[in-house]
C-alpha positions as CSV (number, residue, x, y, z in Angstrom):
1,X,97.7,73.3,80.9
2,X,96.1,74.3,77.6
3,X,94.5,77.7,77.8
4,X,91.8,77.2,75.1
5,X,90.9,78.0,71.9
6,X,92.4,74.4,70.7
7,X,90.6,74.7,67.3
8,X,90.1,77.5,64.9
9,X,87.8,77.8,62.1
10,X,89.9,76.9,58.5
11,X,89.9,74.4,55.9
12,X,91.8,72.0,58.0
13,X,88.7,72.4,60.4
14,X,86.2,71.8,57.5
15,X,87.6,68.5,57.0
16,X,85.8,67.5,60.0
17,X,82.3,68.7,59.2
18,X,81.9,70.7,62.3
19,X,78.8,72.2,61.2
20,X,76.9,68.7,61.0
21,X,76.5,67.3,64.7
22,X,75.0,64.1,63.2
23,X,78.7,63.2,61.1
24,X,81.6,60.7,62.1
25,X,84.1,62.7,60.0
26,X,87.3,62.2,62.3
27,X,87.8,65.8,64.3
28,X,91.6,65.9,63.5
29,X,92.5,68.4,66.2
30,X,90.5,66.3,68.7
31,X,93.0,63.3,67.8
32,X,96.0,65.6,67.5
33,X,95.2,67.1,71.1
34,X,94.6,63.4,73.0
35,X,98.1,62.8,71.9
36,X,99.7,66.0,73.6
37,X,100.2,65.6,78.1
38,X,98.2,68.3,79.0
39,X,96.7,67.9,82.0
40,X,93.8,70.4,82.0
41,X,92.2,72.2,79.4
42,X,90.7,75.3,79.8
43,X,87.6,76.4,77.7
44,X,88.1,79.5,75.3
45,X,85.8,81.0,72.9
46,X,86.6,79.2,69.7
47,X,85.8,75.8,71.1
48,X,82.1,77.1,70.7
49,X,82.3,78.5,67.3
50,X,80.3,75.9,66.1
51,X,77.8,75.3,68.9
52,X,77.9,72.4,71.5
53,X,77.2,69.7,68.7
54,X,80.6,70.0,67.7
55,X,82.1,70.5,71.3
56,X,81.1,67.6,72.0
57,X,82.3,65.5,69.5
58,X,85.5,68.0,69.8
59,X,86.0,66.0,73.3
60,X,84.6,62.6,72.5
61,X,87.7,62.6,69.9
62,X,89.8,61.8,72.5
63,X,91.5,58.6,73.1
64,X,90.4,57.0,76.0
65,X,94.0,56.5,77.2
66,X,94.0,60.3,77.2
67,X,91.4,62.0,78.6
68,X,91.9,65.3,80.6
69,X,89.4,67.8,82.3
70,X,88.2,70.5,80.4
71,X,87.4,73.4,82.9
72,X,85.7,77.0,82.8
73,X,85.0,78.2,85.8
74,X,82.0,80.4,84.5
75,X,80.1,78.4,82.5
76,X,77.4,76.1,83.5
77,X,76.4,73.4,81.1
78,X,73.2,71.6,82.8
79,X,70.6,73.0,80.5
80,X,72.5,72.2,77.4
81,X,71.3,68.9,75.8
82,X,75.1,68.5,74.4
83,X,76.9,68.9,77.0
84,X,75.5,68.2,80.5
85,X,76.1,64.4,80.5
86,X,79.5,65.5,80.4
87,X,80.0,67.7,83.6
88,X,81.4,66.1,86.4
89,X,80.0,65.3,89.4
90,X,82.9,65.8,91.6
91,X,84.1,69.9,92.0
92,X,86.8,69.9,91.6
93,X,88.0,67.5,89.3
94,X,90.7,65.5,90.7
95,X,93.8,63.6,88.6
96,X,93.0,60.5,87.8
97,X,89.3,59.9,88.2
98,X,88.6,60.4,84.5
99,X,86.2,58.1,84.3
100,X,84.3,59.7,80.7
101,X,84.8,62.8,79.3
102,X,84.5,65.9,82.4
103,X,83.5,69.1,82.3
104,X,84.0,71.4,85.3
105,X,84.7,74.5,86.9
106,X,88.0,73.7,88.6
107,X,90.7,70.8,88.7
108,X,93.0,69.6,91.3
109,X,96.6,67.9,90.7
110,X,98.7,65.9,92.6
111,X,102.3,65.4,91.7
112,X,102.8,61.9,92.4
113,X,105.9,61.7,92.5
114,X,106.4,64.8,94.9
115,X,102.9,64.9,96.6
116,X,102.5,68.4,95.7
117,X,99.2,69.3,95.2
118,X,98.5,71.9,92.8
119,X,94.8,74.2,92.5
120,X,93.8,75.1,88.8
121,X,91.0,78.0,88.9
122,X,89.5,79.2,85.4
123,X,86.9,81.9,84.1
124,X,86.1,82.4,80.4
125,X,85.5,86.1,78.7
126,X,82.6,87.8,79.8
127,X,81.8,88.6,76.1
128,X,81.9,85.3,75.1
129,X,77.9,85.3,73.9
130,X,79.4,88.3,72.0
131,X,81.5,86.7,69.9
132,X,80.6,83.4,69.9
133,X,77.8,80.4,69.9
134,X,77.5,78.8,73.4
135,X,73.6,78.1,72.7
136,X,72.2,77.5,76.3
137,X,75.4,77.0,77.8
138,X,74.9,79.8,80.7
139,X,77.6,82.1,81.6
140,X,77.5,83.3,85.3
141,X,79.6,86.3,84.9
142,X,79.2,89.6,83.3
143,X,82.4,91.7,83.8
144,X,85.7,91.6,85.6
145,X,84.1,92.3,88.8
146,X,81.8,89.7,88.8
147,X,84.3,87.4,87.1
148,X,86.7,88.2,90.0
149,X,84.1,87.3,92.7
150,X,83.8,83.7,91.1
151,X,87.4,82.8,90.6
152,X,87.7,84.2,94.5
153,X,85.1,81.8,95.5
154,X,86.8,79.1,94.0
155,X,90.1,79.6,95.1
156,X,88.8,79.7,99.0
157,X,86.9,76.6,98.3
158,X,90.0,74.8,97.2
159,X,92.1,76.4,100.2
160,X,89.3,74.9,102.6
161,X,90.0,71.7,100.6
162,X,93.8,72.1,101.6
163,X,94.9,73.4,98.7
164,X,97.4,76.1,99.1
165,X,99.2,76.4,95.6
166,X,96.5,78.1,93.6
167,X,97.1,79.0,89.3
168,X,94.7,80.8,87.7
169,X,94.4,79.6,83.9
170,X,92.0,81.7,82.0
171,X,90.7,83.1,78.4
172,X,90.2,86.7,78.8
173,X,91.0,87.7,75.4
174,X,94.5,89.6,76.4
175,X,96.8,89.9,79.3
176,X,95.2,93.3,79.9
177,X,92.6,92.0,80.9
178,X,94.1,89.7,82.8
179,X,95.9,92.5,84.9
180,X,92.7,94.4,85.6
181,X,91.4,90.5,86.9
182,X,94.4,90.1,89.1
183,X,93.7,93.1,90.8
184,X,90.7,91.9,92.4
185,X,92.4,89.0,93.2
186,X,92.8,86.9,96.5
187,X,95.2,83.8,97.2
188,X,95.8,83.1,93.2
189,X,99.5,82.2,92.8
190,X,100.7,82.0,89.2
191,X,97.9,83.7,86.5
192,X,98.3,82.4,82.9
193,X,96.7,84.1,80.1
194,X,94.8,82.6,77.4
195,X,92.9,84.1,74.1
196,X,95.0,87.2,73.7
197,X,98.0,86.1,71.6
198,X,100.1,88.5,73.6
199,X,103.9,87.8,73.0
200,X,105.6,88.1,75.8
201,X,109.5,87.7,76.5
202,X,112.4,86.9,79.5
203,X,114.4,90.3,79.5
204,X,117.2,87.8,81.3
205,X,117.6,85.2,78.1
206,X,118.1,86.4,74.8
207,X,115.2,87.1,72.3
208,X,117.3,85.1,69.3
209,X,116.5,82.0,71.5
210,X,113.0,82.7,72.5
211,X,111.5,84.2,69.3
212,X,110.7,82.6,66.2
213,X,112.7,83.8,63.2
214,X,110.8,87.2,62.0
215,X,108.6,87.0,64.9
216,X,107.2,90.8,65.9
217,X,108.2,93.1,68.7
218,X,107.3,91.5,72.2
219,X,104.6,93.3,74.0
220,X,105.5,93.3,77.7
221,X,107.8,90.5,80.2
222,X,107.8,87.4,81.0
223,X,106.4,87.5,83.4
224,X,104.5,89.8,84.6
225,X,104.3,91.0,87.7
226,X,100.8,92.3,88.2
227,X,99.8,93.0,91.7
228,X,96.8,91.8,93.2
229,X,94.0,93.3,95.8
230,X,96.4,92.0,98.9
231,X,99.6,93.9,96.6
232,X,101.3,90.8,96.6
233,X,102.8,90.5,93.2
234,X,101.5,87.5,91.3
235,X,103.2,86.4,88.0
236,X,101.3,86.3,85.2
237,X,102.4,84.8,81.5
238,X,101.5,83.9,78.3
239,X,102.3,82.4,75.1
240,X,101.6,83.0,71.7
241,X,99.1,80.8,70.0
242,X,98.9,78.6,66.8
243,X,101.3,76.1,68.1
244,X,104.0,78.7,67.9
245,X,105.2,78.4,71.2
246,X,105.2,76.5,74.1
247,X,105.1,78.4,77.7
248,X,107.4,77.5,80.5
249,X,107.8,78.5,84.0
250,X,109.7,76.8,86.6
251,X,108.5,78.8,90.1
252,X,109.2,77.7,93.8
253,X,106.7,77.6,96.6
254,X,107.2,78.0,100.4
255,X,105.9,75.5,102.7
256,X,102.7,77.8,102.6
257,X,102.2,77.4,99.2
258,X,103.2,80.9,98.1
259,X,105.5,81.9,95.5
260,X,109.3,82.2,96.8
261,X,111.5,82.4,93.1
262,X,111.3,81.8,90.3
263,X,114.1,80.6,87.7
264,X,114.6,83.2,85.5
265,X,117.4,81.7,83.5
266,X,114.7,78.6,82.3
267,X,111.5,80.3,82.9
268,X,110.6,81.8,79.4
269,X,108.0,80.5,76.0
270,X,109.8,78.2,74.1
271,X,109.4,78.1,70.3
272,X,108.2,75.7,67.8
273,X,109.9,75.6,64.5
274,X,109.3,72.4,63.1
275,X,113.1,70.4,61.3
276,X,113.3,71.2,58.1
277,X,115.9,72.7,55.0
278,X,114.4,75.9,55.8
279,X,115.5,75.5,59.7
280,X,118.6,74.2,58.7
281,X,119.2,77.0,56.6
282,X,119.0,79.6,58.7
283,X,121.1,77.8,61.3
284,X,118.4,76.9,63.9
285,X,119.1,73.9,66.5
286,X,116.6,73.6,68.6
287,X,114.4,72.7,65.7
288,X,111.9,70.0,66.4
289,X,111.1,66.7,64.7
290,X,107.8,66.0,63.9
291,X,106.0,63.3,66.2
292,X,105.2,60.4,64.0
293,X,102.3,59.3,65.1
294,X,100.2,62.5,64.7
295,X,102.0,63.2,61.4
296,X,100.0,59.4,60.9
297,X,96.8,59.9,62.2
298,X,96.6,63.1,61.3
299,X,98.8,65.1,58.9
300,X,98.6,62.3,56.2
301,X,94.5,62.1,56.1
302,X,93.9,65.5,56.2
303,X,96.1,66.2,53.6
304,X,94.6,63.8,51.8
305,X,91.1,65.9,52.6
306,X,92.8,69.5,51.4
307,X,93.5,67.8,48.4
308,X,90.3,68.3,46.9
309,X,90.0,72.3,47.7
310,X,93.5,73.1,46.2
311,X,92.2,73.3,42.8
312,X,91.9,77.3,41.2
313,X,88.4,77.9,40.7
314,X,89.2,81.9,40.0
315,X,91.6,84.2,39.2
316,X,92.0,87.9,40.0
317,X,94.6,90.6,38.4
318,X,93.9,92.5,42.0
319,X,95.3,91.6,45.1
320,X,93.0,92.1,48.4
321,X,93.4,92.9,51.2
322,X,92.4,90.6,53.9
323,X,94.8,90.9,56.9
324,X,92.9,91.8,60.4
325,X,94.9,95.2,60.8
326,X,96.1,97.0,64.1
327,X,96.6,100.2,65.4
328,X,99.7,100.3,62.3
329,X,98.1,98.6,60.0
330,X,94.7,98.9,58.1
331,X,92.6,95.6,57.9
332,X,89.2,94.3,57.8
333,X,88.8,95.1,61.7
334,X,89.8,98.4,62.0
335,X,88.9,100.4,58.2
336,X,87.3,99.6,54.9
337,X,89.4,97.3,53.0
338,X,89.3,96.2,48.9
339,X,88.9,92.7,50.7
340,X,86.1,93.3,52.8
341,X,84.1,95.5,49.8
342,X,84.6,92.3,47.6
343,X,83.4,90.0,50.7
344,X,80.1,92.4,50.7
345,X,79.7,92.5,47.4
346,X,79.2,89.2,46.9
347,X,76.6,89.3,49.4
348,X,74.3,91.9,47.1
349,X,75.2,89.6,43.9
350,X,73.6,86.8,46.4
351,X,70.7,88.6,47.2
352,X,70.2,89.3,43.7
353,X,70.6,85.7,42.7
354,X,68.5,84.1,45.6
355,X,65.8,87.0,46.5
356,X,63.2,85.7,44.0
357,X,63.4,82.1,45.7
358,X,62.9,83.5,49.3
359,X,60.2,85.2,48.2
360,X,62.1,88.6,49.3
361,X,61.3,91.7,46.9
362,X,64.1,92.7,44.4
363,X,67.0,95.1,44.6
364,X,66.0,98.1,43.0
365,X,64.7,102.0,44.4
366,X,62.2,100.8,45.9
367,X,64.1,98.6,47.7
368,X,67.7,99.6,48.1
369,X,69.6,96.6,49.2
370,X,72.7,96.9,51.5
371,X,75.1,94.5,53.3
372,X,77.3,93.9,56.1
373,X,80.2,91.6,56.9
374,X,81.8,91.5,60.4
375,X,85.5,91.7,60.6
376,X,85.8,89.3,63.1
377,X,84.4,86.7,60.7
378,X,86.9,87.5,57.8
379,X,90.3,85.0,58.8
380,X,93.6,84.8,58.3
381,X,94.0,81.3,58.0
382,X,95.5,81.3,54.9
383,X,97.2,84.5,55.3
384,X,96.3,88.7,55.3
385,X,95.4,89.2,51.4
386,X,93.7,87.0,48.2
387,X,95.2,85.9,46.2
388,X,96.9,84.3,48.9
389,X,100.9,84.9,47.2
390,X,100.4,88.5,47.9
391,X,99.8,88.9,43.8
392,X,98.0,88.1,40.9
393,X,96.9,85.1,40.3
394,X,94.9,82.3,41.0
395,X,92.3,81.9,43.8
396,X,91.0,78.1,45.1
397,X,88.1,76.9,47.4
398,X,90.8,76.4,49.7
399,X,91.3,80.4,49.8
400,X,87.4,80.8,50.1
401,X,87.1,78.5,53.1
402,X,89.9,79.7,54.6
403,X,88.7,83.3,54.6
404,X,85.4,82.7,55.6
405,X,85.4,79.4,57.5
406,X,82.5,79.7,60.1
407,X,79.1,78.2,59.1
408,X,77.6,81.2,58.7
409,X,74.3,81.9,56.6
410,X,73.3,84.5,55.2
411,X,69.9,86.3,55.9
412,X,68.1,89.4,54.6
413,X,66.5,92.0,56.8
414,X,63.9,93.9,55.2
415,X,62.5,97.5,55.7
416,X,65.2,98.7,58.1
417,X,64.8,102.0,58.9
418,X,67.6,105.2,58.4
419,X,67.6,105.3,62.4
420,X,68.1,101.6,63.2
421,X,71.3,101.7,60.5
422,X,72.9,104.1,62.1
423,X,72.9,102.9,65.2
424,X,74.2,99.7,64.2
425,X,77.1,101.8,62.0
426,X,77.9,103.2,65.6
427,X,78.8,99.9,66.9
428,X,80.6,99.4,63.5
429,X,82.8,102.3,64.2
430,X,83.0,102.5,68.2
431,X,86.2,100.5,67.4
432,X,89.4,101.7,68.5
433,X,92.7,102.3,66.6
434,X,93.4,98.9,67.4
435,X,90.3,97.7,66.0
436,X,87.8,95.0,66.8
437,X,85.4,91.9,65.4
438,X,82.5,94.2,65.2
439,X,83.7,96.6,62.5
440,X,81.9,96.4,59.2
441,X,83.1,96.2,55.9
442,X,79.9,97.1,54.0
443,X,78.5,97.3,50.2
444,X,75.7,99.5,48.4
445,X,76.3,102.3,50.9
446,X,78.9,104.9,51.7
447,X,79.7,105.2,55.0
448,X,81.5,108.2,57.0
449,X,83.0,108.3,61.0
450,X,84.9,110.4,63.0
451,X,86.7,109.1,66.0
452,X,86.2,112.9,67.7
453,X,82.4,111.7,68.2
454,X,81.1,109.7,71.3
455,X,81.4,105.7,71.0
456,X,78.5,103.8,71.1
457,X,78.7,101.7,74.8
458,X,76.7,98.2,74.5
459,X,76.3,96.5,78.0
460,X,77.6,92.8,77.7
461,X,74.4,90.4,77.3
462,X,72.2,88.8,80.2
463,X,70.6,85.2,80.0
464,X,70.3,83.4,76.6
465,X,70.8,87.1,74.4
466,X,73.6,87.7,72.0
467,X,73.7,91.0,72.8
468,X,72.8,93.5,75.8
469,X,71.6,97.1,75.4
470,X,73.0,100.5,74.2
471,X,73.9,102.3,77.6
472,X,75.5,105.5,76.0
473,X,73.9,107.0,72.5
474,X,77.1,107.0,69.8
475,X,77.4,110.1,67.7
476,X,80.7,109.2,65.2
477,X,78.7,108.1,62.4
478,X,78.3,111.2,60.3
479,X,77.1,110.4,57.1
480,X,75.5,106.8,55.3
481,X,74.5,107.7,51.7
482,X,73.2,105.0,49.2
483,X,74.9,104.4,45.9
484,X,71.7,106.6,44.4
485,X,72.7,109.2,46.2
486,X,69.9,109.2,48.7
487,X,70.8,110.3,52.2
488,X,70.3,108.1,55.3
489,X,72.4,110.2,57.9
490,X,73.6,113.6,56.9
491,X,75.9,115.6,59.3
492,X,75.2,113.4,62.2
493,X,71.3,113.0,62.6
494,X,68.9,110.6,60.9
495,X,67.3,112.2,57.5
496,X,64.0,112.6,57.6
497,X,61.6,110.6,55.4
498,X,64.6,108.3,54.5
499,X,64.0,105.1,52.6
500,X,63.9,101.9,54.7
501,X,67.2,99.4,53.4
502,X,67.1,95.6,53.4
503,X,69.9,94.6,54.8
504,X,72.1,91.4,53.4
505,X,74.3,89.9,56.2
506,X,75.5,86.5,58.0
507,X,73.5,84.8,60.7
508,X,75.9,85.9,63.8
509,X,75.7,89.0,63.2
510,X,72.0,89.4,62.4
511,X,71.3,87.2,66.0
512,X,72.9,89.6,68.0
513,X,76.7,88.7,67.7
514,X,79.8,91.2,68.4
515,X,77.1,92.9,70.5
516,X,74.9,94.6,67.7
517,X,71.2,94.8,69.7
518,X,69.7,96.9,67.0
519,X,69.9,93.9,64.6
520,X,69.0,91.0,67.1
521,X,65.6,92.7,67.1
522,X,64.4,92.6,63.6
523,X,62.9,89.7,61.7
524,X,65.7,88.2,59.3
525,X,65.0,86.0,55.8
526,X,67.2,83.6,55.4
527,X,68.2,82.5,51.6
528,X,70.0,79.3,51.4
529,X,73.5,80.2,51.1
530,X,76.7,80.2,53.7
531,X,78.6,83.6,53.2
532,X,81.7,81.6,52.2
533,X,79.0,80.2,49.1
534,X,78.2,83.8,48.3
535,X,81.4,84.7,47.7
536,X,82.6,81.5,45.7
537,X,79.5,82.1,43.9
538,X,80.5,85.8,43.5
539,X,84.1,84.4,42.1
540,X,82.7,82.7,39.3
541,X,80.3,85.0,37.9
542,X,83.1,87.3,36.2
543,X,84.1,86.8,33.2
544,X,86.5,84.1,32.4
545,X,90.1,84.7,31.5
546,X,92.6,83.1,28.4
547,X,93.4,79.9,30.5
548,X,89.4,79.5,31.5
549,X,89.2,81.2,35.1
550,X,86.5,83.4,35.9
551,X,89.5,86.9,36.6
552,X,88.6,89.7,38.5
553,X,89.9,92.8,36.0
554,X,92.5,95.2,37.2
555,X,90.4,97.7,35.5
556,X,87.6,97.0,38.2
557,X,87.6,100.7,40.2
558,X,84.6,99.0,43.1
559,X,88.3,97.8,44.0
């Protein structure tokens, strides 16, 4: 099983033009995927980071020799023009009738060899209109509660089907999640986690054989063993992402179909480090070759693609800071970061470029411009700082796209009033230590929290909306100032007679996404320019160094 997210916005993605439905650029990962044995993929969050267009050429990539089910148990794709020719007819999806590319809700396999007939059950995250684009897909849950209701229903409709060995695959977004799902389980056998990235280790085989070389500190056990509403234990694993690792677990059933043993001397995620001097070097046998013909079909042309974006188009004598963070370590998701003020920065040099085109008034006191970048749309594809070596030096297109990969646009929202950024500064900074997609880096503003105020609460979204409405008022955000010094939110509380702000951000956030309401409401401008544009455009407007590069000075304090 595959437990989504089986593409991730990067260069290597660009090279397929997923943000223009209408090409027949080959979708690499599509290709690389059909030539894997999975038998079932389940649907995560990424796989609609461009919209259904690209979903569904994502799946029509696939060999016909090697088709397999993609399932989500809570999504329902009739009203979307992409993707409802697609669903299947059948529920659940059985092995072997594959005739076309299927969508469903749940799959069924039979072991032919054995005769063992296996139950796969799915659910996607909740959030996912949060933190992606679905479009009209329709997702039927909206929390754990109603998420466990559905994957209960579809469990007893495969038991009544006969089917008594029941795994749950789904893409919660973190094995925490997953436990509080268990919980309100019924009949589910063997949970496997998707979307969190979780590392999780066998305490009964050593971690020298399990973990990749540098790898961090696991997180929890392999398995799991999370009861669930009935207290009978149910396993529940996971594997770290990227290709990294591979999951394993060999488990026994009874004749009833429940979960006798497991084998805990085999049962454990296997690593991936690909043959090479490096692997060799650091004595490493179970090193693995690369398969030849996806190194053909797929490594060679795209490298051939990359090509073109390794050139340096910049240079910088400051290194940035780009990496995510955690509850350890400051990033773009969890505090302000040199990275993410030169990310926003380049959205007021935008603005201030393109505002006369859009017929949009200029930057200036009478219009004090301001701009927001989400965290969760700054990546790590290319590693956690730029320039990408960790030092000075040279910056390519490559970097840019790799940084900010999602076809994002920005858009310009004018008169915004004192009150309306402050609430949307509270969603900014209801974050936890640990961080989240929604935090802000921002420009043209200073911005102060305190984690001892109240966190903004934001219901998840009904219907077609991005976002759903503020349930609890936040009261962390305790002072926005403009670079003129003006006041927008002094000791807490919205200044009175403050000056309304155009603000400069990307299209997902300005629709609604990472759950910001206040912004989904207001009219937006757009001006003809991606945010990854804005900030290549940003690149080349310093001045340019000896050998010809546009350099960011070291002498540049905004950094």
């Amino acid at each position: 099983v595959y437990a989504g997210d089986s593409f991730l916005a990067s260069k290597n993605l660009i090279c397929s033009e997923p943000a223009n439905n209408a090409s027949t650029a080959t979708v690499y990962d599509g290709v690389a995927q059909s030539l894997m044995p999975y038998d079932v993929h389940v649907l995560g969050n990424h796989e609609f980071d461009y919209g259904t267009g690209f979903l569904k050429r994502y799946i029509e990539s696939f060999s016909s020799k090697n088709r397999y089910p993609f399932i989500s148990g809570n999504m329902d794709f009739t009203a979307n023009a992409d993707l409802s020719s697609m669903v299947s007819k059948r529920e659940p999806i059985l092995r072997g009738i594959m005739i076309g590319k299927k969508l469903g809700q749940s799959y069924v396999h039979k072991d032919y060899t054995t005769g063992a007939v296996f139950g796969v059950v799915s659910a996607i995250t909740p959030t996912l209109r949060t933190i992606s684009s679905p479009g009209t897909s329709k997702l039927t849950t909206s929390d754990i509660a109603t998420t466990a209701a559905l994957v209960n229903k579809q469990a007893a409709e495969l038991q009544a089907k006969g089917v008594n060995k029941i795994i749950l695959v789904s893409h919660l977004q973190g094995v925490a999640y997953d436990k509080q799902l268990i919980a309100l389980l019924k009949n589910v056998d063997v949970a496997i986690a998707g979307g969190g990235d979780d590392l999780l280790t066998n305490p009964d085989v050593a971690e020298s054989i399990q973990l990749i070389p540098g790898e961090g500190k696991p997180v929890g056990k392999y398995p799991e063993m999370v009861k669930d509403a009935d207290g009978v234990d149910v396993p529940l694993i996971t594997a770290k992402g990227n290709y990294s690792y591979l999951g394993r677990f060999d488990v026994t059933f009874d004749a009833k179909g429940k979960v006798s043993s497991y084998n805990k001397t085999t049962s454990y995620p296997r690593r991936v480090i690909p043959s090479s001097s490096v692997s060799k070097a650091l004595g490493v046998s179970d090193a693995v070759t690369p398969d030849a013909r996806i190194v053909s079909a797929v490594e060679v042309p795209l490298n051939a693609c990359l090509t073109g974006f390794a050139k340096p188009i910049a240079s910088s004598q400051i290194v940035f800071a780009t990496d995510r963070g955690s509850a350890t370590v400051l990033g773009v998701r969890t505090a302000e970061t040199n990275g993410g003020n030169l990310l926003a920065d380049s959205f007021l040099h935008a603005y201030s470029t393109r505002a006369a085109g859009a017929n949009l008034p200029a930057a200036g006191s009478a219009n004090p411009v301001v701009a927001l970048q989400n965290g969760g749309g700054i990546r790590q594809n290319g590693g956690v700082t730029l320039p990408t070596t960790g030092a000075a030096g040279a910056i390519s297109r490559g970097n840019t796209f790799d940084l900010l990969p999602f076809d994002n646009r920005l858009v310009a929202i004018t008169s915004v009033s004192a009150a309306d950024i402050k609430e949307t500064l509270e969603r900014s900074c209801s974050v936890g230590t640990s961080g989240g997609g929604q935090f802000l880096q921002v420009a043209g503003m200073k911005v102060t929290c305190s984690r001892a105020g109240t966190a903004i609460v934001v219901s998840n979204p009904t219907g077609d909306s991005y976002a759903g409405n503020v349930t609890t008022v936040g009261t962390r955000v305790k002072d926005v100032t403009l670079l003129d010094g003006r006041a927008l939110v002094k000791d807490g509380a919205v200044v009175a007679n403050a000056p309304a702000v155009t603000v400069v951000t990307n299209t997902f956030t300005a629709d609604g996404g990472d759950n910001y309401p206040t912004l989904a409401k207001l009219v937006k401008v757009g001006f003809g320019v991606s945010y990854e544009q804005a900030l290549y455009d940003y690149l080349l407007s310093f001045p340019k160094n000896a050998a010809g590069l546009p350099e960011i000075p070291s002498s540049d304090v905004r950094y």
